[in-house]
ZAGU-880081 format. One line per 3 residues: number of its first residue (from 1); their letters; for each residue x, y, z of N, C-alpha, C. Coordinates in Angstrom, 2 decimals. Example, Ala and Ser with C-alpha at 12.3 -4.5 7.8 and 13.67 -1.06 7.14 Angstrom:
residues 2
1	AS	13.19:-5.69:7.80:12.30:-4.50:7.80:13.20:-3.30:7.80  12.85:-2.25:7.08:13.67:-1.06:7.14:12.90:0.03:7.87
//
This chain:
residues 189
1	XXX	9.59:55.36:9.98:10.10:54.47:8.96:9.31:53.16:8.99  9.06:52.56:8.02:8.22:51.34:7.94:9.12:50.35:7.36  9.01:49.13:7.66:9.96:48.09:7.18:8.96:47.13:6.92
4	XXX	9.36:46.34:5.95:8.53:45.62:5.31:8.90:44.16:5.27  8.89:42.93:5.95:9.35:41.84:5.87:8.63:41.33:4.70  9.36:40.62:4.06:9.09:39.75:2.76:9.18:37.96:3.43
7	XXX	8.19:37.45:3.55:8.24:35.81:3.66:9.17:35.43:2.97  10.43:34.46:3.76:11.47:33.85:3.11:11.36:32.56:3.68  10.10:32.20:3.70:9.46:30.67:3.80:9.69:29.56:2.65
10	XXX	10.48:28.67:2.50:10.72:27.76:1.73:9.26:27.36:1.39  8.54:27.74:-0.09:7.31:27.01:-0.22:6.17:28.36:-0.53  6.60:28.93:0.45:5.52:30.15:0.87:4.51:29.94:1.50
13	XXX	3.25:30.31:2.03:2.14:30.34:2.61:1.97:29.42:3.28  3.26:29.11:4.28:3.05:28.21:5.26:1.23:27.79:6.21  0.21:28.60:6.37:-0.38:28.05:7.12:-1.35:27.17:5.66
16	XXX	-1.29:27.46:4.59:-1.59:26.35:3.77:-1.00:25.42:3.69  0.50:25.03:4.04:1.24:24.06:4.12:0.60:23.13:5.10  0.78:24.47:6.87:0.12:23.67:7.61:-1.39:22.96:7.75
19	XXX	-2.08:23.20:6.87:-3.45:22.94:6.62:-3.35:21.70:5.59  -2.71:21.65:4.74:-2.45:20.39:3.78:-2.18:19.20:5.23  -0.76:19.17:5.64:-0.15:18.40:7.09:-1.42:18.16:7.68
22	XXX	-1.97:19.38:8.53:-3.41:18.46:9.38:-4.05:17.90:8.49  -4.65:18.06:7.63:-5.47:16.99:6.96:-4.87:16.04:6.37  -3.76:15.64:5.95:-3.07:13.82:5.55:-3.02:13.58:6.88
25	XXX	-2.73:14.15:8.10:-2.73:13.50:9.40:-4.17:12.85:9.90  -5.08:14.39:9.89:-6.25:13.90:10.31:-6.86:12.31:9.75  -6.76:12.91:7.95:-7.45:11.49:7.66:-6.40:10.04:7.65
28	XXX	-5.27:9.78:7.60:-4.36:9.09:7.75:-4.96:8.56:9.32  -4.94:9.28:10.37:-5.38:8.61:11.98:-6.56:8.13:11.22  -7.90:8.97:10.86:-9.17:8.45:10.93:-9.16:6.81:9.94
31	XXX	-8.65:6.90:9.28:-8.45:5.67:8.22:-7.90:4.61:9.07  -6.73:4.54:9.49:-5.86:3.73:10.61:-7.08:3.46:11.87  -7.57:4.39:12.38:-8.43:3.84:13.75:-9.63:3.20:12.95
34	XXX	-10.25:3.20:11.96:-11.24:2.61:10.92:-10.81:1.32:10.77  -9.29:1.02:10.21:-9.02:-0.38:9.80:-8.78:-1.34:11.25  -8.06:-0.36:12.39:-7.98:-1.12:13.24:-9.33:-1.77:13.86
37	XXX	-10.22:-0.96:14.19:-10.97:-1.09:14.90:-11.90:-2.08:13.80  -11.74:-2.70:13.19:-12.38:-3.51:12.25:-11.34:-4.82:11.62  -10.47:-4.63:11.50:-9.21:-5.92:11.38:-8.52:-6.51:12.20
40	XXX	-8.07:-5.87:13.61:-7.31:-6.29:14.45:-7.83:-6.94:15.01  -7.54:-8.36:15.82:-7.98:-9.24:15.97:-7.79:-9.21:17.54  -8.93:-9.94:18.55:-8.77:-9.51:19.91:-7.89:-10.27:20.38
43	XXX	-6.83:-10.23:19.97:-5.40:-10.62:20.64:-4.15:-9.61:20.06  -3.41:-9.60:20.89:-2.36:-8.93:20.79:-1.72:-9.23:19.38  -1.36:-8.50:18.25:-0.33:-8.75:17.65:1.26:-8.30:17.53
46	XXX	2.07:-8.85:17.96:3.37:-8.66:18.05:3.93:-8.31:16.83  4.27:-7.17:16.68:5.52:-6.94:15.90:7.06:-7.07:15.69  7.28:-6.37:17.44:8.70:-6.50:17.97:8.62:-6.41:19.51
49	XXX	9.67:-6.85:19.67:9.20:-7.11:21.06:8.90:-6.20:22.05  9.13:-4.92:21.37:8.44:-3.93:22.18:7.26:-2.83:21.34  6.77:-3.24:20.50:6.13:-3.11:19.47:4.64:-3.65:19.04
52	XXX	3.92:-3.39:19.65:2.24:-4.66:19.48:1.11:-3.88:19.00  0.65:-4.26:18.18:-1.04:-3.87:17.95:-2.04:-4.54:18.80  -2.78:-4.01:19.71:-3.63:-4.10:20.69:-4.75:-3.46:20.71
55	XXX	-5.96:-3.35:20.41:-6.92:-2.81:20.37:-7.27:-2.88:21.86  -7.45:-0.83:21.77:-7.93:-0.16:23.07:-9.23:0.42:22.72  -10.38:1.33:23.51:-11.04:1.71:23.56:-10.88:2.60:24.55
58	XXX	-10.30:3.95:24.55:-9.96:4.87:25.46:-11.27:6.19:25.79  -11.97:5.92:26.62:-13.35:6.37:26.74:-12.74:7.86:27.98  -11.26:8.26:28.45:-11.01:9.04:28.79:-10.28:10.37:28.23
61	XXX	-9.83:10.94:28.41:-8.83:11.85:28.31:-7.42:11.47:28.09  -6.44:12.04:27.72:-4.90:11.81:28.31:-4.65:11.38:29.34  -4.03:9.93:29.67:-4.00:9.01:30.82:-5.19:9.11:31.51
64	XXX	-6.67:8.76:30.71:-7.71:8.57:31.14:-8.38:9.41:32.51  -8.30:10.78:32.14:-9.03:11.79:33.36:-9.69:12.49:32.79  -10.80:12.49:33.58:-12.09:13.76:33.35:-13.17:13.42:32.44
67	XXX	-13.38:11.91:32.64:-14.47:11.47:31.65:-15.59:12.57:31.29  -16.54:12.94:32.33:-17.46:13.63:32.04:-16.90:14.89:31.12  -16.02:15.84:31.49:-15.75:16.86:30.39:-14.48:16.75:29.35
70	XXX	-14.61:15.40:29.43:-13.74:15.38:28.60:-13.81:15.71:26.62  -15.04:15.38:26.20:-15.21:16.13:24.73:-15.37:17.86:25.07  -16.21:18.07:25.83:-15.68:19.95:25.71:-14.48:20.63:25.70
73	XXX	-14.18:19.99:27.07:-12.17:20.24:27.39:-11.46:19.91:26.37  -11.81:19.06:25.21:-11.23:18.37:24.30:-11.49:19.42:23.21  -12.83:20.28:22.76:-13.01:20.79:21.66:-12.62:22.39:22.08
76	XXX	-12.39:22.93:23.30:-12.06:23.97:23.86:-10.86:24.68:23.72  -9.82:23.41:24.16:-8.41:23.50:24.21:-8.14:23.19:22.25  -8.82:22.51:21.33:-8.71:22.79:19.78:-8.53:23.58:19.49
79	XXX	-9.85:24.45:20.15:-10.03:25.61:19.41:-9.08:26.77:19.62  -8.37:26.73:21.12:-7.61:27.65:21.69:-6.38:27.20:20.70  -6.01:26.02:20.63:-4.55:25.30:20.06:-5.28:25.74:18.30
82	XXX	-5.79:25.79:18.00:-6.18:26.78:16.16:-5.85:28.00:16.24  -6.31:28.62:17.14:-6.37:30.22:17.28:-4.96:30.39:17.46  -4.08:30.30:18.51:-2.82:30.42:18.75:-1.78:30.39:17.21
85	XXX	-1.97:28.98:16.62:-1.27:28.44:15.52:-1.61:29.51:14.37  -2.91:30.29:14.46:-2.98:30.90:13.27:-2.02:32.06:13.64  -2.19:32.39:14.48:-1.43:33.34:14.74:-0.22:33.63:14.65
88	XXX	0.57:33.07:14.71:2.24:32.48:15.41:2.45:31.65:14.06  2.09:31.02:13.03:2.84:30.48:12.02:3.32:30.99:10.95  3.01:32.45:10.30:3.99:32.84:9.51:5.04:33.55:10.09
91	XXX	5.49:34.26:11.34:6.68:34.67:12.03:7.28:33.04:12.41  6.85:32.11:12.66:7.85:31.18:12.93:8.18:30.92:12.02  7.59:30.11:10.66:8.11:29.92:9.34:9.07:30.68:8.67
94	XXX	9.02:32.03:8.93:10.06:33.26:8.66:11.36:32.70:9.34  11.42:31.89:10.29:12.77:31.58:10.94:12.56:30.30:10.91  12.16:29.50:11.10:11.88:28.00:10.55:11.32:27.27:9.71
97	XXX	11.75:27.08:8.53:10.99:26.49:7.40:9.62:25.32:7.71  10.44:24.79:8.78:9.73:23.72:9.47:8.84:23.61:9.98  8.91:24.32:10.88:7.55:24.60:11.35:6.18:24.54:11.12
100	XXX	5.58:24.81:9.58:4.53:24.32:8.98:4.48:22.37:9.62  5.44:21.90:9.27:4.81:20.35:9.43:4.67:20.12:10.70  5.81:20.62:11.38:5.38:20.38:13.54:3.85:20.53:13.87
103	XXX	3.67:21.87:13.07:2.70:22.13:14.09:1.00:21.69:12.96  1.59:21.26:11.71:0.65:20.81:11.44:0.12:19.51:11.95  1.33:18.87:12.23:1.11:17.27:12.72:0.38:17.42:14.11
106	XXX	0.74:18.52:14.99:0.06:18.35:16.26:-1.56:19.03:15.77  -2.08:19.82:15.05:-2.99:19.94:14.27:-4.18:19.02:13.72  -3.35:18.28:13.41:-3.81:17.27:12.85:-4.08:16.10:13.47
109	XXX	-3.59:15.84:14.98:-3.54:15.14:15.64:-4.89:15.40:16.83  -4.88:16.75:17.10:-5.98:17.60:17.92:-7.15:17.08:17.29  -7.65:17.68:15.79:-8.54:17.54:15.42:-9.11:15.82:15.16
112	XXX	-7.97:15.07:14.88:-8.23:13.07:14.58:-8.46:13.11:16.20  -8.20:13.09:17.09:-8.69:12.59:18.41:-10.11:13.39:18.95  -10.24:14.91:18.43:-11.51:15.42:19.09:-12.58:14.56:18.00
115	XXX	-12.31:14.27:16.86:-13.04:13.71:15.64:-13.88:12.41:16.46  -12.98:11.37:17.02:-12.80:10.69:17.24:-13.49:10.38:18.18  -13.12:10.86:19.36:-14.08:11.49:20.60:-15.35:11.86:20.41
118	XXX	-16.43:12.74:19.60:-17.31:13.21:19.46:-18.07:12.02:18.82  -17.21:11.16:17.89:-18.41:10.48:17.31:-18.69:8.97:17.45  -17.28:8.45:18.23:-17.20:7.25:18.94:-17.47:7.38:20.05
121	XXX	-18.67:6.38:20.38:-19.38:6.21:21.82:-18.32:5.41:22.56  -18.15:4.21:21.97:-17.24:3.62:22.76:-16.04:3.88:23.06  -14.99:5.09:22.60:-14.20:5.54:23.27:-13.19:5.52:21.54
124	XXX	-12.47:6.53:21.93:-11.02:6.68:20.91:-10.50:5.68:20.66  -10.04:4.67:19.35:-9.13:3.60:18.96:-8.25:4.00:19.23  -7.46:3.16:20.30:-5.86:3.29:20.54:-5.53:1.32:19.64
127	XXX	-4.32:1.88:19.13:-4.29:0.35:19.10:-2.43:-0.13:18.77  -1.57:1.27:18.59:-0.37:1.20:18.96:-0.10:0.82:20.26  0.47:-0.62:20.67:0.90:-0.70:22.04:2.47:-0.66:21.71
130	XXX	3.16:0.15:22.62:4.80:0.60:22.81:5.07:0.38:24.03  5.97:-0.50:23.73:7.07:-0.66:25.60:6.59:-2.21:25.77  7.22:-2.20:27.45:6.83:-3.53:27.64:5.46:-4.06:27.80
133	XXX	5.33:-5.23:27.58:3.85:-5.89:27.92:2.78:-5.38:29.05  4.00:-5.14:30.33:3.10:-5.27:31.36:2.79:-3.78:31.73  3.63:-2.69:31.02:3.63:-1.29:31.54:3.54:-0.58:30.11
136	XXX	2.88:-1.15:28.50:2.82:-0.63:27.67:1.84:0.68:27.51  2.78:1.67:26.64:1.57:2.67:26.30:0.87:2.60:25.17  -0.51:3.02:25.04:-1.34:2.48:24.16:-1.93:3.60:23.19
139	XXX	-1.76:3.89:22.02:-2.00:5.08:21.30:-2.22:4.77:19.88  -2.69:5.66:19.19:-3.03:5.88:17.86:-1.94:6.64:17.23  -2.18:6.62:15.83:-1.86:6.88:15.08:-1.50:9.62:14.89
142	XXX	-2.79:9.83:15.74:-2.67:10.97:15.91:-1.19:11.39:17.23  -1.47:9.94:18.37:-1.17:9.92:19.25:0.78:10.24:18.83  0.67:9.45:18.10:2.36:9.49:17.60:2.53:10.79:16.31
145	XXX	1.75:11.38:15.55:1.64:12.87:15.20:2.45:13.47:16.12  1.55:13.76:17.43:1.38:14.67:18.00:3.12:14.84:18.90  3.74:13.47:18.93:5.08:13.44:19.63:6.14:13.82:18.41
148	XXX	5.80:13.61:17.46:6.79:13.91:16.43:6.51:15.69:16.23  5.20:16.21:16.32:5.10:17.48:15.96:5.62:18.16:17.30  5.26:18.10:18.47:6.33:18.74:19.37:7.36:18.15:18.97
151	XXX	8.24:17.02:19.05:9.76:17.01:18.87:10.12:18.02:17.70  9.35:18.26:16.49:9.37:19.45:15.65:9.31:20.48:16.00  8.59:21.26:17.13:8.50:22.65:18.08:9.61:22.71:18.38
154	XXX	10.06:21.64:19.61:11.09:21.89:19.99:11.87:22.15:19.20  12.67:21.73:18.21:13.69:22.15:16.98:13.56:23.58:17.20  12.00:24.38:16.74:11.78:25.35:16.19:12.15:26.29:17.41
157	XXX	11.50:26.20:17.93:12.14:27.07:19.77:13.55:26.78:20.15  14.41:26.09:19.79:15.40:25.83:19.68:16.42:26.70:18.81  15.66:27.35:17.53:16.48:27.80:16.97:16.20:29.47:17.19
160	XXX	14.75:29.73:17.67:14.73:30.60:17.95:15.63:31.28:18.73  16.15:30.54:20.30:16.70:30.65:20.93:17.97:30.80:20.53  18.08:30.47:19.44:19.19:31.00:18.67:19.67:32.43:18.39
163	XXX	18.51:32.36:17.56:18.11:34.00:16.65:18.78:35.31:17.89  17.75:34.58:19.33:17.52:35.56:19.94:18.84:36.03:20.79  19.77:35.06:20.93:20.88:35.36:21.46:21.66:35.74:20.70
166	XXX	21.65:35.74:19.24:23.02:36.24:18.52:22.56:37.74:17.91  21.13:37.87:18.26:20.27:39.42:18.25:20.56:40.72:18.87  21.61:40.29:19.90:21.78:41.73:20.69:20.65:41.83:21.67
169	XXX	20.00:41.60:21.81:18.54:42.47:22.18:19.12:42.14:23.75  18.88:42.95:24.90:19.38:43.20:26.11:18.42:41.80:26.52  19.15:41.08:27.81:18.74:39.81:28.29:18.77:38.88:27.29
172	XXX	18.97:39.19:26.47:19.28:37.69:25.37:20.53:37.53:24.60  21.49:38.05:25.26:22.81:38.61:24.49:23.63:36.94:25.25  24.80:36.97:24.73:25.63:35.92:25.52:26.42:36.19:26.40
175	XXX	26.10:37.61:27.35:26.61:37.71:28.47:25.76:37.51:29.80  24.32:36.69:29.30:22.92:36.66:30.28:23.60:35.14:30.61  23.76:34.39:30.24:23.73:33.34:30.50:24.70:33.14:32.07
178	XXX	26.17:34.02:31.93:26.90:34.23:33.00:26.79:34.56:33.81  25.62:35.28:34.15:25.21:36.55:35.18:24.06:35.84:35.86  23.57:34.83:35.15:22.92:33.51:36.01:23.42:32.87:36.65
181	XXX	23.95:32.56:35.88:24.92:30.99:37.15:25.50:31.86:38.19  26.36:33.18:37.67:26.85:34.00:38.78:26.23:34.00:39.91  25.05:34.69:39.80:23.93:35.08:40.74:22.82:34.05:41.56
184	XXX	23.48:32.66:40.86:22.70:31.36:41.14:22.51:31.34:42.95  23.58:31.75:43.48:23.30:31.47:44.89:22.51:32.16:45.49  22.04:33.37:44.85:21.24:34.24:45.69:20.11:34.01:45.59
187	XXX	19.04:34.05:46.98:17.89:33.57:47.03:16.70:34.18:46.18  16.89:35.71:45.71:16.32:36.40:44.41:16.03:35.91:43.47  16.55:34.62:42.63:17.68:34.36:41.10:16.59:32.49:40.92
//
């Protein structure tokens, strides 16, 4: 017997959705690290008090590691984080409408920082400073994409975890959950 799922994607052709999302992201960061890195003035500007525009020059990685490989490791893990997403976004969209924008934003965020990386010598524009003065974190515009598009995953794995428990399917039923904690003391578990 063959069964035939029909996309019940709000929109339809989610990875065009997600492809629209990375690119207003991509160029939205590239535009933003353009104006900063050309308007912001070398002093802090305060917004709120935990809130500042600060021009960075981040010549590392994520919390600054692995200078030397850091553009390969950077265009490597893209390419792996493309491949995956093509894969995996019309079955998630089938259960999460949403999903197109999560994972476009982290998309879009990958590609504005490897962009970024490859063609700035002097290092990635960070110039969002968040938190306090003396322990602030310092990021772009992809940088905050990329936290909103996982907080969007999560949703989406969230509801999966849904799907999958009210599915029947053995180990994902709502009698697994009991048979854990049950079994919690044993050194097996």
């Amino acid at each position: 017997m063959t069964v035939c799922l029909k996309s019940t994607t709000a929109g339809g052709r989610p990875l065009f959705r997600l492809g629209l999302i990375a690119l207003a992201t991509f160029t939205l960061d590239l535009v933003a690290k353009a104006v900063a890195s050309t308007a912001l003035p070398e002093r802090v500007v305060e917004i709120l008090p935990w809130w500042r525009l600060l021009l960075v020059r981040n010549v590392g990685s994520t919390a600054n590691v692995g200078y030397s490989f850091d553009w390969a490791l950077h265009a490597v893990g893209t390419v792996v984080l493309l491949s995956l997403i093509v894969a995996i976004i019309q079955p998630l969209a089938d259960r999460d409408p949403g999903a197109p924008l999560g994972m476009g934003l982290i998309v879009g965020a990958a590609i504005g920082n490897l962009a970024s990386q490859a063609v700035l010598p002097a290092g990635v524009v960070d110039f969002l400073a968040i938190g306090p003065a003396q322990s602030a974190v310092v990021g772009n515009l992809a940088d905050l994409a990329l936290v909103v598009g996982l907080t969007l995953l999560l949703r989406t794995v969230c509801r999966l975890g849904r799907l999958l428990r009210s599915s029947g399917i053995k180990g994902w039923s709502s009698e697994w959950r009991p048979r854990v904690q049950h079994c919690a003391h044993l050194p097996h578990c």
